[in-house]
N, C-alpha and C positions, 0 to 999 in steps of 0.2 A: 504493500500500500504506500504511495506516496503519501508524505507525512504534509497536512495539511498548515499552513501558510496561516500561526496565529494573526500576526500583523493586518491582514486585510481582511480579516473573518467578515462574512457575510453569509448573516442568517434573515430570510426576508420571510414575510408575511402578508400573504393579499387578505386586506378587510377592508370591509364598507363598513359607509357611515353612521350606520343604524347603533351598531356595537355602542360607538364611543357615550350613544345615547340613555344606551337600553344600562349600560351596567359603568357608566362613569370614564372619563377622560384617565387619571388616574389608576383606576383599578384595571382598565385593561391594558394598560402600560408597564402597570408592575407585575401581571400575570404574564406577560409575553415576556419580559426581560427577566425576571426573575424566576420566573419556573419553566420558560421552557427556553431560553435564550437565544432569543430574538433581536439584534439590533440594527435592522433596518425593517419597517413600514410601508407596505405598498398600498396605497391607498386609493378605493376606488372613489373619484372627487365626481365624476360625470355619466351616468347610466340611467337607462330604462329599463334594466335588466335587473332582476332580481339577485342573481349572479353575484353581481359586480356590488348594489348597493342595499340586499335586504338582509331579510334574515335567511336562513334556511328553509329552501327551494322544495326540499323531498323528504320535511318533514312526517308526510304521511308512510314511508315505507322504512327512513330511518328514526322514526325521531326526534325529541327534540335533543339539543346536547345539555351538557351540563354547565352550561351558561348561560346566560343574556337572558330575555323573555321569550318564555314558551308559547308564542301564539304568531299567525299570519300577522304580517306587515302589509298592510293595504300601500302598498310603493307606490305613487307618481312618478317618480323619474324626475331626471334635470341635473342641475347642478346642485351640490352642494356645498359650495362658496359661490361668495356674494360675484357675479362676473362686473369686469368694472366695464362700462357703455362704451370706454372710450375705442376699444379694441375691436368694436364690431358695426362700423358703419357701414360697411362694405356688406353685411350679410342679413337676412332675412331673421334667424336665429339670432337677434339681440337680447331675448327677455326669454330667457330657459331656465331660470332657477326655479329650482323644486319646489312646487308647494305643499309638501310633503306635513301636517301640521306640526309634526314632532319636530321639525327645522325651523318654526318659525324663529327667527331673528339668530340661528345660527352661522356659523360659515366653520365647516370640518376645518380646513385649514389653519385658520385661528384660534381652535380649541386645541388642537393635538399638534401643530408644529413647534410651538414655543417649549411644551410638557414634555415633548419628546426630547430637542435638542439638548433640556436642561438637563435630562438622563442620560446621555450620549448617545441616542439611539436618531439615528438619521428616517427623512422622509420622503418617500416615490411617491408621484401621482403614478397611478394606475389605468389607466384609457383602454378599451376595447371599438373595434369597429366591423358590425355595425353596431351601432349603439341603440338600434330600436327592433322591437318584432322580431326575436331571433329564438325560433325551435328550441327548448332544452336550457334556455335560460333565463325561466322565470320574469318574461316578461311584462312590464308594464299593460294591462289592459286598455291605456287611450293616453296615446303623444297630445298632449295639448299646442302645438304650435301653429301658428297660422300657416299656411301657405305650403307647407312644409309636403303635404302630397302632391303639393304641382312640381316636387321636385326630384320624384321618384324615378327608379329606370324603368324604363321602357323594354318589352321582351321582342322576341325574334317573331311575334305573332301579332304587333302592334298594341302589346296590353301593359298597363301601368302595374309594374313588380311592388315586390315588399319593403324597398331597400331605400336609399335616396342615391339618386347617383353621386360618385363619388367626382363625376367630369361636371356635376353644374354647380356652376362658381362660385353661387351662395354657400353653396353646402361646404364646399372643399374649403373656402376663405375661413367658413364658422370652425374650424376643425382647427383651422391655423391659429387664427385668434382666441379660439378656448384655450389652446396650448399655450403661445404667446404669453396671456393674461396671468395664467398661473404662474409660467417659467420668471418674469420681470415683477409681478407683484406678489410673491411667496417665498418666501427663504427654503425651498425645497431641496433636495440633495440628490437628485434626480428625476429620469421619465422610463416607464416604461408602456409600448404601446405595441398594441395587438392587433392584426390586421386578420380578420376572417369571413373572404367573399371565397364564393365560389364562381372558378372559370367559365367560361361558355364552354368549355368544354366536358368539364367538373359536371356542370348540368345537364348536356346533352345525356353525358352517360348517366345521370339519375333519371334519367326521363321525362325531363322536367325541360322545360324552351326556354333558353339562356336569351343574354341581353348582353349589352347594354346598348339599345338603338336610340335612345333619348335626343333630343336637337345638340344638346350641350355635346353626348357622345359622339351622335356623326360631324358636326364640326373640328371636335379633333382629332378625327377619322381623316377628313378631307383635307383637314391643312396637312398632312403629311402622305398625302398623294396616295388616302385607301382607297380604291371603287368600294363605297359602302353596302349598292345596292347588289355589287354582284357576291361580296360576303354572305351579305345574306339570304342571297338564295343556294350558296353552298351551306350554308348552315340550314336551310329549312328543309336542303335534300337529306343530310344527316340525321335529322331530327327526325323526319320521316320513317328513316329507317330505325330510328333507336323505339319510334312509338310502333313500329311493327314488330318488334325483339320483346317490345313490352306486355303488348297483347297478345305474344304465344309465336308467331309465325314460325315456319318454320322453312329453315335457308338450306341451298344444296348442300353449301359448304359451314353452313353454323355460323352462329350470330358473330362471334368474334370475327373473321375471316370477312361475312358481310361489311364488319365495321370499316376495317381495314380498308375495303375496297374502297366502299362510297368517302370515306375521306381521302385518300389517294385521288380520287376521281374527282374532288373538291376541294384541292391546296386551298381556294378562297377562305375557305374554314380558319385554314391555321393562321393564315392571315392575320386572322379578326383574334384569334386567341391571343396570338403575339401583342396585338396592341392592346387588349384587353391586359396583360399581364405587365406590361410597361408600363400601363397607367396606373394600375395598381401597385408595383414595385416604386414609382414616381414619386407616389403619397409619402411613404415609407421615408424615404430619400429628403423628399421636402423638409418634413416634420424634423426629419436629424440635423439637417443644415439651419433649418427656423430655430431651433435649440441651439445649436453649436456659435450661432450667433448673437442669440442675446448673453446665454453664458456661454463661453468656450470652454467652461471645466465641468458643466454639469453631465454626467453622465446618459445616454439615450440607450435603451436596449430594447431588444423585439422580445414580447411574448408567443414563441413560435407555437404554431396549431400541431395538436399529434398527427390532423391528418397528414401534414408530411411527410410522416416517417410512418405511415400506414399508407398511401396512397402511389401507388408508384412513377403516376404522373406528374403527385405534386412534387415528389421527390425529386422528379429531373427538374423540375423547374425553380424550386427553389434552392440550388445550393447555399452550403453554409459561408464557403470563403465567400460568392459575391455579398452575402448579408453583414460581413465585418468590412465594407465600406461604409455602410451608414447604419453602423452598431457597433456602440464600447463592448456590450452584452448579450447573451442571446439565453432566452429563457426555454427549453422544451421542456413539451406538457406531457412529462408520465404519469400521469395519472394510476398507476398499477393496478386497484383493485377492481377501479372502474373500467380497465383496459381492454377487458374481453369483450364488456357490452358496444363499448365503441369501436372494436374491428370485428364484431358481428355486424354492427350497423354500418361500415364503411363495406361492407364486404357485400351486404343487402344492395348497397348502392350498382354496384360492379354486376349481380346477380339478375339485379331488373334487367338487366339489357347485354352488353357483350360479352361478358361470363355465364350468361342464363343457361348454356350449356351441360355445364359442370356443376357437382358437390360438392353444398361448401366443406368437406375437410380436404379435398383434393386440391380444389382453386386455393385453399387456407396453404396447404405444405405447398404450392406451386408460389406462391406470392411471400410467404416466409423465406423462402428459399431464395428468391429474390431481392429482396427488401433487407437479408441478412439478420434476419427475426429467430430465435431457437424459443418457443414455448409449447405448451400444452397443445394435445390434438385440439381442433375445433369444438367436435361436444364437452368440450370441458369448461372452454376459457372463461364463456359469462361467469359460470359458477366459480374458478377457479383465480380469475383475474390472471396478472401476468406476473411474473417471479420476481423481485426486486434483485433479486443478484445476479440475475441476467438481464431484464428489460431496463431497470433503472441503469444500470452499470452499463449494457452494451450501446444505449441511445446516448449516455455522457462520453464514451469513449467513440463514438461514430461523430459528433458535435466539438470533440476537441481536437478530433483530427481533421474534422472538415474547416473546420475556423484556422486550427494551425497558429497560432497563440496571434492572431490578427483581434479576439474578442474574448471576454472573458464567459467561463460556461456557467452559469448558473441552472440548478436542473431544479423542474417544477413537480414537487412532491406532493402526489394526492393525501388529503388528510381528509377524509371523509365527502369527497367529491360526491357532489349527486347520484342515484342511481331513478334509473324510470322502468327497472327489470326489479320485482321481486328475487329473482332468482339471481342476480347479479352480487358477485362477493363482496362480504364489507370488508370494512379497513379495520385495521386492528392497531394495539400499540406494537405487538412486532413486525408491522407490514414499516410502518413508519420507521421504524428504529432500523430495517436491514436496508430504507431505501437513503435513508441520509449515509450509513457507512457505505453503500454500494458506490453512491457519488462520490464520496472523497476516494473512495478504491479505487477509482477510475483515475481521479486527478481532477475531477471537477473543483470549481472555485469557491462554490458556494451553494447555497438551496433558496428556493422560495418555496417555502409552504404555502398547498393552494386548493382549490381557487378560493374560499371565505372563513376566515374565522370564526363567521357568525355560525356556520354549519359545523365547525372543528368540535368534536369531544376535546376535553381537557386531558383526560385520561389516554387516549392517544398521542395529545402531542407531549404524552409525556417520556413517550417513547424517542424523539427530538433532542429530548435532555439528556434522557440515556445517551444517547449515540453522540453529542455532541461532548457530555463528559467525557466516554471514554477515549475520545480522540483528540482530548486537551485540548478544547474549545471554548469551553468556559471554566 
């Protein structure tokens, strides 16, 4: 085991704002530093998402834990710090602060950065995107924003999506300047931001009619010389055939093989992925250089998605070296115990259409085997989750060699992640205790325990402390 690096220790924790509410500024400061030793906060300051800024999501199948208040948080969303006007005249999105009642005349920032810093414990904002209407993470039941639907993508069928595009300007500029706002009027000690759309191609293969055809989108299609219209009708022949793989058809040569064809037979397609993925890597890129300028020492890291190291197209496409140009850090999402229910469910995704062919344990060891995965047969994994001394360890060692010391690894340790499968394994204190030594076994940098404290058992992350005592961390 490489011997971890007291000097820069870095133990994080994603919590929203509800905590600091429900059970005191104070008391959750001294429960994270002192029993389970935590000194850095990543704090979810901006969501709709339950996730990011409520309590515990899947209370019904786990639980409550052994903290904070045991009942639903009726969430609004928005911000929680006050945003200051000056920063968003440029954008539709000026007046998003949460009306959350339990916030009135709060601002998270101003209660927990001052308490923190005077303990030595430094403070992230926390940012997710999308930040509204997002499957699986307890979202808000109604964005209160004016306008804010006329700003959504458009799909490959001419119908307004769930999402807001990321190409029209209001939207993209409100993202700049919510960041901006916090980075120059917040004594913060970094950013961390999460980027989770899926591609037009990501969707084709769900079955589902990708986008983003919005006017904002095809203008800067056009200014860099796309033919927009003939993408799109190679993306509607693809689609075609994915929604004939979906409804059963059956191909001389099998769905996969089909797929293959009709996109060979329709580069226009890739086309459209390519710039769909450059505008989206674009953001990323922005937001680090908008950081690096207002402070050049504050740190910007990605909250990287597991489906990239499940997915094996996201995989070619997101390498780790291009991501440590515009990241000090890079966070991926092991998840572990929740791991098996989400590559059943990326694997579902695969199954609707070009894999429909195949069994999932044959497609599972064909795409393991790939992807350089060693776990449990397929009927296992919901129940079984994924092994922290392989899955945690082999995802931080596949992340420090792909960064190649250009970023530092921080690995994102489930501690009680959602589940939506009964059957889906839970976390334990020794799931947490083999996945923080697995990370340092590897040579990782650091942990972020994730994704919410407000869903965290205490009695698990006490497991945390174990592991970080025995390896002379605290």
């Amino acid at each position: 085991m490489i011997k971890p690096n007291t000097d820069n220790r870095f133990v994080g924790i994603q919590a929203s704002p509800i905590s600091f509410v429900d059970e005191g500024v104070d008391n959750v400061l001294e429960t994270l530093q002192n029993r389970v030793g935590v000194n850095v906060l990543m704090l979810g300051t901006v969501s709709w998402l339950g996730l990011k800024s409520g309590r515990s999501i899947s209370h019904d199948l786990d639980g409550w834990p052994d903290h904070g208040v045991p009942e639903p948080y009726q969430m609004r969303g928005g911000a929680y710090f006050d945003p200051d006007p000056r920063y968003y005249n440029d954008t539709f999105m000026s007046d998003y602060r949460s009306q959350d009642p339990e916030f009135a005349g709060k601002d998270i920032l101003k209660m927990v950065v001052p308490d923190a810093h005077e303990r030595g414990m430094k403070v992230y904002i926390e940012l997710m995107e999308p930040f509204f209407k997002y499957a699986g993470h307890g979202s808000a039941g109604n964005v209160e924003i004016p306008t804010l639907a006329q700003a959504m993508e458009v799909d490959l069928l001419g119908r307004i999506g769930g999402s807001p595009s990321t190409s029209n300007p209001g939207y993209r500029k409100w993202i700049h300047s919510m960041i901006e706002d916090q980075v120059r009027n917040h004594d913060i000690d970094g950013v961390m931001w999460c980027n989770e759309r899926n591609s037009p191609l990501d969707t084709l293969i769900q079955g589902d009619a990708p986008g983003d055809f919005s006017e904002a989108a095809r203008h800067e299609a056009n200014e860099r010389g796309i033919n927009v219209e003939a993408c799109r009708q190679a993306l509607l022949r693809v689609y075609d055939v994915m929604q004939e793989a979906k409804a059963g058809k059956q191909f001389a040569d099998g769905a996969l093989i089909e797929f293959v064809r009709v996109l060979l037979d329709n580069p226009e397609a890739l086309i459209w992925e390519k710039f769909w993925l450059e505008r989206n890597k674009d953001l990323d890129r922005e937001l680090y250089g908008l950081v690096k300028w207002c402070k050049p020492e504050l740190p910007f890291g990605l909250n990287v998605w597991n489906r990239n190291h499940f997915n094996l197209i996201r995989r070619a496409q997101w390498p780790w070296a291009e991501q440590t140009r515009y990241a000090d850090f890079v966070k991926p999402i092991t998840y572990q115990h929740q791991a098996g229910e989400v590559w059943d469910r990326e694997l579902g995704f695969f199954r609707t259409t070009l894999l429909r062919d195949f069994e999932p344990n044959e497609a599972t060891r064909g795409l393991f085997r790939i992807l350089g995965i060693n776990e449990a047969p397929y009927e296992q994994l919901v129940a079984t989750g994924m092994d922290p001394d392989t899955y945690v360890y082999g995802q931080c060692e596949d992340a420090l060699k792909g960064v190649d010391g250009g970023a530092k690894v921080y690995m994102g340790i489930g501690v009680d992640a959602p589940r939506t499968l009964p059957e889906t394994a839970t976390c334990s204190k020794d799931i947490v205790y083999r996945s923080v030594m697995a990370t340092y076994k590897a040579g990782g940098h650091g942990i972020v325990l994730s994704p919410n404290y407000a869903s965290m058992h205490l009695k698990h992350l006490d497991g945390v402390a174990e592991a970080l005592e025995e390896l002379g961390l605290r």
